[in-house]
Backbone as XML, in Angstrom:
<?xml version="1.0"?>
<chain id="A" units="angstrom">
  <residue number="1" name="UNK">
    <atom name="N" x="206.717" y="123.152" z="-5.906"/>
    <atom name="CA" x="206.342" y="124.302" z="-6.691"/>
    <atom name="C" x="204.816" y="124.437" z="-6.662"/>
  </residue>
  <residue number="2" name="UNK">
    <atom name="N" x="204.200" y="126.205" z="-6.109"/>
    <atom name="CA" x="203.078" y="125.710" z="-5.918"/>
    <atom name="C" x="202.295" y="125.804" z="-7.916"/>
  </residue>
  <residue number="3" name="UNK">
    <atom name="N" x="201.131" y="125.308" z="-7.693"/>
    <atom name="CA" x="199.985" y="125.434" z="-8.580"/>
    <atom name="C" x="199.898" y="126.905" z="-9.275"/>
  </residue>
  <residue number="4" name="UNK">
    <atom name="N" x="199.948" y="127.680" z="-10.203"/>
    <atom name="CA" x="199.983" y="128.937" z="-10.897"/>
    <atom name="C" x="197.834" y="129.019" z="-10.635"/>
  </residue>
  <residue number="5" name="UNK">
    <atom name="N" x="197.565" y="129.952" z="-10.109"/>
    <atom name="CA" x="196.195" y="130.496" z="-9.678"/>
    <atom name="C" x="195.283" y="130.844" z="-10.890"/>
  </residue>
  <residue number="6" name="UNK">
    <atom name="N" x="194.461" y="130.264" z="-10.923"/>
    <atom name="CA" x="193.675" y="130.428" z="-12.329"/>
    <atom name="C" x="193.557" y="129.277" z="-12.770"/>
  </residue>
  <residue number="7" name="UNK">
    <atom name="N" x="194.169" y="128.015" z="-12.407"/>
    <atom name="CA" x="194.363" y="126.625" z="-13.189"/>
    <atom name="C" x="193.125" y="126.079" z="-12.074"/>
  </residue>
  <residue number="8" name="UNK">
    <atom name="N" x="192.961" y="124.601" z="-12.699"/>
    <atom name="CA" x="192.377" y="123.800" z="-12.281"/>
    <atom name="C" x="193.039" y="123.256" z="-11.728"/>
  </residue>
  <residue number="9" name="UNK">
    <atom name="N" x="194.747" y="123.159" z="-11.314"/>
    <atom name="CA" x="195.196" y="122.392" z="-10.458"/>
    <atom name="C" x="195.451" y="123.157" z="-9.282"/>
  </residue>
  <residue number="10" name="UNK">
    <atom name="N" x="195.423" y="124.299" z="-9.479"/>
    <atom name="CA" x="195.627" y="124.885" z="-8.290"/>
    <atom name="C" x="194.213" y="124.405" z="-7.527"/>
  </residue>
  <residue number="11" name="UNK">
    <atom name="N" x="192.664" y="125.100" z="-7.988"/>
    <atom name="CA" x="191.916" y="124.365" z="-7.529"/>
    <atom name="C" x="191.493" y="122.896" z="-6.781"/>
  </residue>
  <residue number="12" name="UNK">
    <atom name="N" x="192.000" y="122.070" z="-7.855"/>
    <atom name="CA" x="192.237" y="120.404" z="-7.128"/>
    <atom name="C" x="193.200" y="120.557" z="-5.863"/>
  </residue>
  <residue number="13" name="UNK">
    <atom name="N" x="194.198" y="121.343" z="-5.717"/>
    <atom name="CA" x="195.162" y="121.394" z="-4.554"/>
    <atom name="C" x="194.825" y="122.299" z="-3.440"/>
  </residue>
  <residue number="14" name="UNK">
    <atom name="N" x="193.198" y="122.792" z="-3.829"/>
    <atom name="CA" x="192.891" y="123.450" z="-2.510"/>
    <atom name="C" x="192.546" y="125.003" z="-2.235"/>
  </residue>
  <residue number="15" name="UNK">
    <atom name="N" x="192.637" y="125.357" z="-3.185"/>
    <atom name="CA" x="192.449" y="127.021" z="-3.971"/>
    <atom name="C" x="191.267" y="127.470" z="-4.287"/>
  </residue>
  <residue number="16" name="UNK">
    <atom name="N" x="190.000" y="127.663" z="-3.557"/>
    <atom name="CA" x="188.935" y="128.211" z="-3.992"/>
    <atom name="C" x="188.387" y="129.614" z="-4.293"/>
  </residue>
  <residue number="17" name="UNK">
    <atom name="N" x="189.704" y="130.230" z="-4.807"/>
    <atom name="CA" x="189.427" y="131.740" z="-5.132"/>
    <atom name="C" x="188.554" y="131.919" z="-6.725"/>
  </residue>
  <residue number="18" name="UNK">
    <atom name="N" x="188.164" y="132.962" z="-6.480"/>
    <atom name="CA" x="187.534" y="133.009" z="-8.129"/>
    <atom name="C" x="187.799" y="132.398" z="-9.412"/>
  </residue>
  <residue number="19" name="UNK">
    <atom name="N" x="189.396" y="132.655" z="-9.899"/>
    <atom name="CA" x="189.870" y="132.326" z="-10.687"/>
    <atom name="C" x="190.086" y="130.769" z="-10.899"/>
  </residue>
  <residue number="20" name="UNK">
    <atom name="N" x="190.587" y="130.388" z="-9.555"/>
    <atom name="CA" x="190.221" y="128.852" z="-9.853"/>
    <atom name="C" x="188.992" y="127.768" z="-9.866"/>
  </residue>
  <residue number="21" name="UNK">
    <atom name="N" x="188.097" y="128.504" z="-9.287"/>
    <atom name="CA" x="186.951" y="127.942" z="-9.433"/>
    <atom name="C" x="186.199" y="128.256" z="-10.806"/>
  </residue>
  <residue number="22" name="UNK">
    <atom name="N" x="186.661" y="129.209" z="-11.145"/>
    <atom name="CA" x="186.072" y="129.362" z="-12.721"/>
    <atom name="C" x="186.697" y="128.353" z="-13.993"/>
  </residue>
  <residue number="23" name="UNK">
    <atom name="N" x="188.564" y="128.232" z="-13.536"/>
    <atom name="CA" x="188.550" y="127.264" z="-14.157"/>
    <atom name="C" x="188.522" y="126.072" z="-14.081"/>
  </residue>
  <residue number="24" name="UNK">
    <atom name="N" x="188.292" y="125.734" z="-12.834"/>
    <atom name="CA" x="187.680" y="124.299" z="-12.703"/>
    <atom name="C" x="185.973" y="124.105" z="-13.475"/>
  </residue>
  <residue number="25" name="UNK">
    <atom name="N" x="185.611" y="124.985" z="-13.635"/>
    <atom name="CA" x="183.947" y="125.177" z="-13.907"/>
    <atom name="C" x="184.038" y="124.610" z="-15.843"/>
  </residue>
  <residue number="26" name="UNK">
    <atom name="N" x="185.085" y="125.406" z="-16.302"/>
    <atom name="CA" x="185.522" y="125.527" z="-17.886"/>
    <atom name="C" x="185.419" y="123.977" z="-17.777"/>
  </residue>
  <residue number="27" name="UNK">
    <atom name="N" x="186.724" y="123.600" z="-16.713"/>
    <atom name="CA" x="187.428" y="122.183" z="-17.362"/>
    <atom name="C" x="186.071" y="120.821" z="-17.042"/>
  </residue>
  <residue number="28" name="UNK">
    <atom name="N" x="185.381" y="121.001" z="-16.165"/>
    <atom name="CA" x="184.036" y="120.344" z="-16.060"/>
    <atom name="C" x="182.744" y="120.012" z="-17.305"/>
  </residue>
  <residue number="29" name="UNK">
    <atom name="N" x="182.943" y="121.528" z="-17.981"/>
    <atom name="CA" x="181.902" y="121.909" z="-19.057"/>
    <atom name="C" x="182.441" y="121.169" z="-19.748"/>
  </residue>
  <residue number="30" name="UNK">
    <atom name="N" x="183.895" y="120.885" z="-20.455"/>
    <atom name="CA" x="184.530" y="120.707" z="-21.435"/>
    <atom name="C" x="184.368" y="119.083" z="-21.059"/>
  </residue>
  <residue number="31" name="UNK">
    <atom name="N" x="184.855" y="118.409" z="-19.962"/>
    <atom name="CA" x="184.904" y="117.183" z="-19.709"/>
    <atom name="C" x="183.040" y="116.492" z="-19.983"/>
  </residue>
  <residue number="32" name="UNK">
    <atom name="N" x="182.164" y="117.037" z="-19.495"/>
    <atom name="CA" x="180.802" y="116.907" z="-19.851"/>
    <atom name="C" x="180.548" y="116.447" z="-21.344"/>
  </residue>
  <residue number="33" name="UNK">
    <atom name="N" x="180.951" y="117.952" z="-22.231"/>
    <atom name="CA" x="180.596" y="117.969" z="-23.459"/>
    <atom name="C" x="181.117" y="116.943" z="-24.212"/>
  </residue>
  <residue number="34" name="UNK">
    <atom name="N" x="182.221" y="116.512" z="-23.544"/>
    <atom name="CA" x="183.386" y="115.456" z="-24.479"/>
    <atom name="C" x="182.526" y="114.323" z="-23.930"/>
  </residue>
  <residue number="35" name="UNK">
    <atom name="N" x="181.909" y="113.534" z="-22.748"/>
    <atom name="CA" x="181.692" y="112.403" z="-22.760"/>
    <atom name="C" x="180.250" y="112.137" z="-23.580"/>
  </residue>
  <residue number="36" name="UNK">
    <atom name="N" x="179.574" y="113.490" z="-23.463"/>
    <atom name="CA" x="178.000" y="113.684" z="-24.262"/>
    <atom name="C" x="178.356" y="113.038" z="-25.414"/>
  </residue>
  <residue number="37" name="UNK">
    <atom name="N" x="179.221" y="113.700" z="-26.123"/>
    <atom name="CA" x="179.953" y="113.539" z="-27.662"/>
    <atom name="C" x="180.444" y="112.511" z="-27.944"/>
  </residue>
  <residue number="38" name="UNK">
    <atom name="N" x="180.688" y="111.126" z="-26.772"/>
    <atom name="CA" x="181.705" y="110.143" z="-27.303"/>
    <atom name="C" x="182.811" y="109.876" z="-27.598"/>
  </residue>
  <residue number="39" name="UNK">
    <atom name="N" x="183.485" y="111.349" z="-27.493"/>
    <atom name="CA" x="185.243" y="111.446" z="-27.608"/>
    <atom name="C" x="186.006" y="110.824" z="-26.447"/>
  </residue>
  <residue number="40" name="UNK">
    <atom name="N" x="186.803" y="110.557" z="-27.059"/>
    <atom name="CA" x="188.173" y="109.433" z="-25.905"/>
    <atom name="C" x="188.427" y="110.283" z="-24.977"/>
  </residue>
  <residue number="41" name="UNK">
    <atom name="N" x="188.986" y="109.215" z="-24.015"/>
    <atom name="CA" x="189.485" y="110.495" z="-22.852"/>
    <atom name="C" x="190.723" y="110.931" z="-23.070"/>
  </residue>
  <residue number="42" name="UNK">
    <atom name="N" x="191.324" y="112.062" z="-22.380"/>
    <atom name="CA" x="192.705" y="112.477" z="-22.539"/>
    <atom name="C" x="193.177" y="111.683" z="-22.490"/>
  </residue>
  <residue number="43" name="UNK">
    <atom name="N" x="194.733" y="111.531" z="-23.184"/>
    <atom name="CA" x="195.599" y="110.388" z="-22.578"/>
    <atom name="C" x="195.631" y="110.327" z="-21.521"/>
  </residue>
  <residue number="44" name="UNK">
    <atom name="N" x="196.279" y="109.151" z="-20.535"/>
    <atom name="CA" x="196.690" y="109.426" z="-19.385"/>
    <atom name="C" x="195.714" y="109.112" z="-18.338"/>
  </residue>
  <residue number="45" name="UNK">
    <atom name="N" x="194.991" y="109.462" z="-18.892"/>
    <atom name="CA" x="193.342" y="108.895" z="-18.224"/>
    <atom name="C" x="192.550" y="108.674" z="-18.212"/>
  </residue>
  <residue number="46" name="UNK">
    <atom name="N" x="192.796" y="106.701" z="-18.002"/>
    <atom name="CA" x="192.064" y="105.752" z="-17.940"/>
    <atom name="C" x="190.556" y="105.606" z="-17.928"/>
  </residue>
  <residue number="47" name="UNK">
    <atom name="N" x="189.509" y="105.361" z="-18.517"/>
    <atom name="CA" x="188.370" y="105.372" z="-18.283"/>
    <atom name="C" x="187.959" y="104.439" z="-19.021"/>
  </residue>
  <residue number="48" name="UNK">
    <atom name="N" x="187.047" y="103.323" z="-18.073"/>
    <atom name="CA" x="186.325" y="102.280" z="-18.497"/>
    <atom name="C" x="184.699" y="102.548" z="-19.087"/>
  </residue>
  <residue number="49" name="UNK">
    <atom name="N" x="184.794" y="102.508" z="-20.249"/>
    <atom name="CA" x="183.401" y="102.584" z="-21.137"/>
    <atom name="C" x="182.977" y="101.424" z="-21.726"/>
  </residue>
  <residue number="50" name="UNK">
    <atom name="N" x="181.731" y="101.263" z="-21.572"/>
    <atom name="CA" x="181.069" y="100.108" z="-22.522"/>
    <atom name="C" x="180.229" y="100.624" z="-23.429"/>
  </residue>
  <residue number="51" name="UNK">
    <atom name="N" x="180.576" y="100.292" z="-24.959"/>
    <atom name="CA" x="179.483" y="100.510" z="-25.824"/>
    <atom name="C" x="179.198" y="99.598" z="-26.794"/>
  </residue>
  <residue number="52" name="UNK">
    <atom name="N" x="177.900" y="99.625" z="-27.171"/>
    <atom name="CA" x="177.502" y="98.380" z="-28.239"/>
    <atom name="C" x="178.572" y="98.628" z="-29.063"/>
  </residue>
  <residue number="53" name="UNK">
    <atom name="N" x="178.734" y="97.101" z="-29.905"/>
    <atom name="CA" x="180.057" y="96.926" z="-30.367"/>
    <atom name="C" x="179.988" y="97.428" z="-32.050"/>
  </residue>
  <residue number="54" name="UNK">
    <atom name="N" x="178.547" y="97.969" z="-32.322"/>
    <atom name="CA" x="178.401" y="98.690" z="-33.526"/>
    <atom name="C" x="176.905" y="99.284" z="-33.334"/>
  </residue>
  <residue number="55" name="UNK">
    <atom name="N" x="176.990" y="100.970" z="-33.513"/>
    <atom name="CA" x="176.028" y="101.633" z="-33.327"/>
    <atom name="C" x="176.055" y="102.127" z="-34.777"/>
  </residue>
  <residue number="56" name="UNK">
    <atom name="N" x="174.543" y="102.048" z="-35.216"/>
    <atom name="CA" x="174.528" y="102.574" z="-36.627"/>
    <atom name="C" x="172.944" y="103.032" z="-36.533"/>
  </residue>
  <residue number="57" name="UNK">
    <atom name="N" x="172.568" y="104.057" z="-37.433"/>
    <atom name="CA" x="171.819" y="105.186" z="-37.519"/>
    <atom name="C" x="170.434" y="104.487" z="-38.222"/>
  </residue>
  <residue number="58" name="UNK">
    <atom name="N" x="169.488" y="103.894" z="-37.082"/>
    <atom name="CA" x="168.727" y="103.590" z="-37.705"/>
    <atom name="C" x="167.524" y="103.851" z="-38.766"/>
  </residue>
  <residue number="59" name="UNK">
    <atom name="N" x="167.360" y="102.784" z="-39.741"/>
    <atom name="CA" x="166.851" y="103.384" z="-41.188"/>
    <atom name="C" x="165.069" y="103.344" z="-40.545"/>
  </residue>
  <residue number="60" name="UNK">
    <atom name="N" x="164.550" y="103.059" z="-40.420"/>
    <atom name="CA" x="162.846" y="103.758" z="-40.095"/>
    <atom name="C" x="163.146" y="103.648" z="-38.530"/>
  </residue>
  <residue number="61" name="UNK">
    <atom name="N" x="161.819" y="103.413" z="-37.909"/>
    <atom name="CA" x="161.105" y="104.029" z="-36.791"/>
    <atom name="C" x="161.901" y="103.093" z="-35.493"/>
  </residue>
  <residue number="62" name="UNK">
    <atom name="N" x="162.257" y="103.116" z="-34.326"/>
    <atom name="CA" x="162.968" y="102.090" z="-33.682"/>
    <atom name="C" x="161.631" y="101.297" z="-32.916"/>
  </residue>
  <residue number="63" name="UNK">
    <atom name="N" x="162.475" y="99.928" z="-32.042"/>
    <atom name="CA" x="161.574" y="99.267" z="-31.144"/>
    <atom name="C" x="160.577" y="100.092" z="-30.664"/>
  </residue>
  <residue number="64" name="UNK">
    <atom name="N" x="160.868" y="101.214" z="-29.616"/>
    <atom name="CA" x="159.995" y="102.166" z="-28.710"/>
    <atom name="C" x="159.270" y="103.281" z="-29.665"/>
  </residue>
  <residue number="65" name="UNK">
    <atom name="N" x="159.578" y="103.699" z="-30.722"/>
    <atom name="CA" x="158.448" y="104.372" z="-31.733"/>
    <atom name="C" x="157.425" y="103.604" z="-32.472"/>
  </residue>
  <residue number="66" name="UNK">
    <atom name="N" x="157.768" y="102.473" z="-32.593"/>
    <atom name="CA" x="157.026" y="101.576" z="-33.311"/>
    <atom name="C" x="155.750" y="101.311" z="-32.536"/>
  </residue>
  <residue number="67" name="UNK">
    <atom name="N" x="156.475" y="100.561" z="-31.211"/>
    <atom name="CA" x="155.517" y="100.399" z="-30.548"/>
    <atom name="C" x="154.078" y="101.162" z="-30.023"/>
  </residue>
  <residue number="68" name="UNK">
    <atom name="N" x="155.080" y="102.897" z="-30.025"/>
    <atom name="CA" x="153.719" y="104.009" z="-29.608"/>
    <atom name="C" x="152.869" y="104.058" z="-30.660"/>
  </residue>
  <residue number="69" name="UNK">
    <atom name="N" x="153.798" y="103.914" z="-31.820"/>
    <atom name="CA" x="152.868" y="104.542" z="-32.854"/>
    <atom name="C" x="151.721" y="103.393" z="-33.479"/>
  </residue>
  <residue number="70" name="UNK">
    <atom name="N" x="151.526" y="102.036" z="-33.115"/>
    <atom name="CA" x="151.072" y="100.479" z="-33.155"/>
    <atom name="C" x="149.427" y="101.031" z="-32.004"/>
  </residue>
  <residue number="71" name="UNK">
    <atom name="N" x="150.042" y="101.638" z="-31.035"/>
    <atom name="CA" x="149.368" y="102.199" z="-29.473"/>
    <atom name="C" x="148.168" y="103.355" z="-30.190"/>
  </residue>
  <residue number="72" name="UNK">
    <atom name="N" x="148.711" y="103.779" z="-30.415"/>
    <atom name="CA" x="147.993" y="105.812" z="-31.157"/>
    <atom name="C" x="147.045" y="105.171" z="-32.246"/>
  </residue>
  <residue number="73" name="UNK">
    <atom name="N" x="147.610" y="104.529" z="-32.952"/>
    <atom name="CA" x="146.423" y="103.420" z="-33.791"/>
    <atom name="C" x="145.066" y="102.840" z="-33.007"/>
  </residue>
  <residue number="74" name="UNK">
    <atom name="N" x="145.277" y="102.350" z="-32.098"/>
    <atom name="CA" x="143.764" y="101.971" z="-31.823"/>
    <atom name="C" x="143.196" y="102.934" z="-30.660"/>
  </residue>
  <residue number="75" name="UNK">
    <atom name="N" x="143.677" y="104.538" z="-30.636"/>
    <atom name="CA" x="143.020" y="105.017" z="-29.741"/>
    <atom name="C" x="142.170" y="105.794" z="-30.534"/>
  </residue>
  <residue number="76" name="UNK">
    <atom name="N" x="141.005" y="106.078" z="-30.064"/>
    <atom name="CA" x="139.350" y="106.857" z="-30.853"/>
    <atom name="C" x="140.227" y="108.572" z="-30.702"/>
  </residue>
  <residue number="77" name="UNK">
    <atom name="N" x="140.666" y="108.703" z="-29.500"/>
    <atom name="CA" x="140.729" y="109.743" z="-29.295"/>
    <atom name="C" x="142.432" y="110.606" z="-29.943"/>
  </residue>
  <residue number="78" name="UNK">
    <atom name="N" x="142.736" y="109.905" z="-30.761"/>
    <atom name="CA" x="144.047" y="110.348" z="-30.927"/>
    <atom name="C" x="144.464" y="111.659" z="-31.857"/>
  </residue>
  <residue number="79" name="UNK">
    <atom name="N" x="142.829" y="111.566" z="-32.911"/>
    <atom name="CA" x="143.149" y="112.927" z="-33.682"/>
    <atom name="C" x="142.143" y="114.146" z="-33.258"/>
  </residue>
  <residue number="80" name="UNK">
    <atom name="N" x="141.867" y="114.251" z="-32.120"/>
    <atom name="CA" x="141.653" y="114.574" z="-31.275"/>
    <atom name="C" x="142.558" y="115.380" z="-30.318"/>
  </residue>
  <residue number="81" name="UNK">
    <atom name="N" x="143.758" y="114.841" z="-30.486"/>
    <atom name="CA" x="144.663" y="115.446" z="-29.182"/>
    <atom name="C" x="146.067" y="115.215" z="-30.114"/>
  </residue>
  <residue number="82" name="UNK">
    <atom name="N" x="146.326" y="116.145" z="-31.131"/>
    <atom name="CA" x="147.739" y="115.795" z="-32.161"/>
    <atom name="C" x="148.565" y="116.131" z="-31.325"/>
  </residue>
  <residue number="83" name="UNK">
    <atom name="N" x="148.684" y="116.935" z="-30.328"/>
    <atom name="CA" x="150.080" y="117.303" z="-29.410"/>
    <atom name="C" x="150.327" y="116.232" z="-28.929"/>
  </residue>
  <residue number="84" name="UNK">
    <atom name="N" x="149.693" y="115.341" z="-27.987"/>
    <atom name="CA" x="149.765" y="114.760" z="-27.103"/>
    <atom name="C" x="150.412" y="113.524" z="-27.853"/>
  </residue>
  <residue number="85" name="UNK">
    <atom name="N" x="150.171" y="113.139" z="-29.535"/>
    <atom name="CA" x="150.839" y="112.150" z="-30.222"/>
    <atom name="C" x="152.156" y="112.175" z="-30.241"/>
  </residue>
  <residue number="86" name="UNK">
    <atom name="N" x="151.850" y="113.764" z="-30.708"/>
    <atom name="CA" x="153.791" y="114.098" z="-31.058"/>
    <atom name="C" x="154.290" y="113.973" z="-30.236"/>
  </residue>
  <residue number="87" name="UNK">
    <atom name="N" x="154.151" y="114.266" z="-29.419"/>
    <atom name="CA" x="155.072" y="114.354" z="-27.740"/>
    <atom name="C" x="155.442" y="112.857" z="-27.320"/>
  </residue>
  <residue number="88" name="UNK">
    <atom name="N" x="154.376" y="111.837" z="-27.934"/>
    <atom name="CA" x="154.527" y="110.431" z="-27.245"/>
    <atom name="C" x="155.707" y="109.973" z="-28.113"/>
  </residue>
  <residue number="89" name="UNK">
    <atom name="N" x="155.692" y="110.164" z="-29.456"/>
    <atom name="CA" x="156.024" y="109.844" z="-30.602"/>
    <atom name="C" x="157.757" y="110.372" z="-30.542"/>
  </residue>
  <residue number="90" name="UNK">
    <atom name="N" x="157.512" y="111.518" z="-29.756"/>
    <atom name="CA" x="159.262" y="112.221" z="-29.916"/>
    <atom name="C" x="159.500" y="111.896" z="-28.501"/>
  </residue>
  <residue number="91" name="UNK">
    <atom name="N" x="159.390" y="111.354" z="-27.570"/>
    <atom name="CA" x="159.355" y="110.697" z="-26.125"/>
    <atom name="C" x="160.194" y="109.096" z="-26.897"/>
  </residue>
  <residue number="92" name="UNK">
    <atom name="N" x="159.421" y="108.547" z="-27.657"/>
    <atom name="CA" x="159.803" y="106.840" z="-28.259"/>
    <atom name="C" x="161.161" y="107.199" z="-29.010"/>
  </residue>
  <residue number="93" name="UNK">
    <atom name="N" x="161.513" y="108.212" z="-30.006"/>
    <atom name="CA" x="162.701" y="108.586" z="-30.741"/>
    <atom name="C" x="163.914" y="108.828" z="-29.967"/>
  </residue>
  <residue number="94" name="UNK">
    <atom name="N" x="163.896" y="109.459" z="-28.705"/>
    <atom name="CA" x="164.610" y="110.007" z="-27.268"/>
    <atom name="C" x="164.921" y="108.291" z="-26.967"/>
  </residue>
  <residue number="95" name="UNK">
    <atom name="N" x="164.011" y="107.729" z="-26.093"/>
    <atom name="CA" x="164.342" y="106.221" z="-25.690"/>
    <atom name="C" x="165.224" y="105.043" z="-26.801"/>
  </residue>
  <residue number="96" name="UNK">
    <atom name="N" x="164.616" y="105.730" z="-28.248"/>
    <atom name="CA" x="165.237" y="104.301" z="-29.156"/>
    <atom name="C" x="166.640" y="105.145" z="-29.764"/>
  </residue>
  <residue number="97" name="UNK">
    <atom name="N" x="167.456" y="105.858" z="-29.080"/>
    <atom name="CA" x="168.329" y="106.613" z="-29.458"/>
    <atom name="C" x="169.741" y="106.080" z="-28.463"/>
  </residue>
  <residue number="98" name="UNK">
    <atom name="N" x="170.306" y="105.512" z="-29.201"/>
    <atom name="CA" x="171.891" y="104.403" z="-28.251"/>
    <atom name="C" x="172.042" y="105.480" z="-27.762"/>
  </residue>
  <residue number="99" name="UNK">
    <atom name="N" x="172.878" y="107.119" z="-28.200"/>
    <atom name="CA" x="173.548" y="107.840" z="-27.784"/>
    <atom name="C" x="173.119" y="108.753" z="-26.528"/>
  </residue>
  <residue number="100" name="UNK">
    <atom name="N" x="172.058" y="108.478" z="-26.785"/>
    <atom name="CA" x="171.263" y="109.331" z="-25.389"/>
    <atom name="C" x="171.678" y="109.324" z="-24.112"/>
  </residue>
  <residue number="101" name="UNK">
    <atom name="N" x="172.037" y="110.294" z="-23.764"/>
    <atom name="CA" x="173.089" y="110.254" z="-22.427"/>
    <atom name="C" x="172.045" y="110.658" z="-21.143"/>
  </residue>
  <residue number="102" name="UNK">
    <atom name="N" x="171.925" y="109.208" z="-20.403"/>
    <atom name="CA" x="171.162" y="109.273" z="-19.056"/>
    <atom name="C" x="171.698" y="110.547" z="-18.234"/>
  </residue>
  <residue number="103" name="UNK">
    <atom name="N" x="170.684" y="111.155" z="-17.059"/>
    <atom name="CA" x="170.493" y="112.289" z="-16.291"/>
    <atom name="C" x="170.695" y="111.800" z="-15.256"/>
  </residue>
  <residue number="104" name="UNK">
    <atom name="N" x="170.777" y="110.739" z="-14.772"/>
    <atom name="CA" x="170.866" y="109.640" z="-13.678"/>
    <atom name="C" x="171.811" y="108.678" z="-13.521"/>
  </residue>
  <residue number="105" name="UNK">
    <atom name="N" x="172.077" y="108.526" z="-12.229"/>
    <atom name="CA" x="173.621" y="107.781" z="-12.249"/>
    <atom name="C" x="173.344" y="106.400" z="-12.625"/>
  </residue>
  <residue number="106" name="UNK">
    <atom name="N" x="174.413" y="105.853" z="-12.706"/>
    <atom name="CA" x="174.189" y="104.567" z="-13.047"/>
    <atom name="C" x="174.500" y="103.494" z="-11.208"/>
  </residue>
  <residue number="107" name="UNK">
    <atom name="N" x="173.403" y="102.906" z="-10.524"/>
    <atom name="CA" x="173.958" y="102.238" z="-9.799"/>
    <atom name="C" x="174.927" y="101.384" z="-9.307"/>
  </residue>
  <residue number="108" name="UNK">
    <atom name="N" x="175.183" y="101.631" z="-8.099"/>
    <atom name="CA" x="176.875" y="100.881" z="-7.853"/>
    <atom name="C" x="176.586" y="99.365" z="-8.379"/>
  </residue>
  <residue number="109" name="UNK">
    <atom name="N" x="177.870" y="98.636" z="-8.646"/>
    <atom name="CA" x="177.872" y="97.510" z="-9.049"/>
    <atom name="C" x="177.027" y="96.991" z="-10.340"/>
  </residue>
  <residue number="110" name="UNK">
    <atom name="N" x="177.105" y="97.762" z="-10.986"/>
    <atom name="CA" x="176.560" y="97.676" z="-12.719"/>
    <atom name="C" x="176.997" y="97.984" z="-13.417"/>
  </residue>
</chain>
């Protein structure tokens, strides 16, 4: 029985007409947004995740803010250039953030 046109399985089976490439495009966005988010995978399919075994919302500044902001302290020139703090400062909040979902693959065998 073939694939009904418009699905994503028709697509996976070889169908690159509009309709299925659009919904292969949906079911991509949706699969994205769900791993951004931390939600389980569909049943049915398997996916190996590792995460710290308790992530909790840290109460002041983390390792990598601390450190910039320890840095911005002994520079002469720092109130001088307030953008250039903030930016370092919200750069350290980004890094000391578990959930932060890398842009970059993760190399084979890791």
């Amino acid at each position: 029985m073939a694939a009904k046109h418009g699905t994503r399985r028709c697509y996976v089976g070889g169908c690159h007409c509009d309709a299925c490439k659009a919904a292969n495009r949906n079911h991509e966005r949706e699969r994205v947004a769900r791993r951004a988010s931390g939600e389980a995978p569909q049943p049915g399919r398997p996916m190996v995740v590792s995460l710290p075994e308790q992530v909790s919302q840290p109460v002041g500044p983390g390792r990598v803010e601390a450190a910039i902001a320890q840095e911005i302290e002994g520079l002469a020139l720092a109130a001088a250039r307030p953008a250039l703090v903030e930016a370092a400062i919200s750069l350290g909040k980004i890094l000391d953030n578990p959930r932060a979902v890398s842009q970059h693959p993760r190399p084979r065998g890791s």
